[in-house]
C-alpha positions as CSV (number, residue, x, y, z in Angstrom):
1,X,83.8,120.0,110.2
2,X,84.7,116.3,109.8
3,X,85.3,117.0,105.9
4,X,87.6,118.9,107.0
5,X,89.7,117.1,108.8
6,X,89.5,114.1,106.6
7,X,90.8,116.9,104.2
8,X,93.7,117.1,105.9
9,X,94.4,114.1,106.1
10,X,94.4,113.4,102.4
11,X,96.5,116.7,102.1
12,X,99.4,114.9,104.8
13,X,99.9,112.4,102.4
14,X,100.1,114.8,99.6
15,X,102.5,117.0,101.2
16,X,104.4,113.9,102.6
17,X,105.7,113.8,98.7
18,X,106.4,117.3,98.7
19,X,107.6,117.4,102.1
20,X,108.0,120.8,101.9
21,X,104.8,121.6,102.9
22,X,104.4,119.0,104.9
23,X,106.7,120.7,107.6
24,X,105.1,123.8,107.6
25,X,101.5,122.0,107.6
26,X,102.7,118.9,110.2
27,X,106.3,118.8,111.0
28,X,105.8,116.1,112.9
29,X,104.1,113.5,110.9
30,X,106.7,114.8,108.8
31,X,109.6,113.7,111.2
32,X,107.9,110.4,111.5
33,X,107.5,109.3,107.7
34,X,111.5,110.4,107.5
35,X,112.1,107.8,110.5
36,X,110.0,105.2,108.5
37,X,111.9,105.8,105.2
């Protein structure tokens, strides 16, 4: 189970590029990274 989460975690970051996924997977780490940027 812990893979997993580490999993994704690495996938955040991923979609964080894409940012298209990364609403539908985390909208609000999403909303976060745009307030950093």
């Amino acid at each position: 189970m812990k893979s997993y989460n580490d999993m994704t975690v690495i996938s955040e970051k991923i979609d964080s590029d894409n940012k298209i996924h990364s609403i539908q997977q985390t909208g609000e780490v999403y909303t976060s990274e745009k307030k950093q940027r």
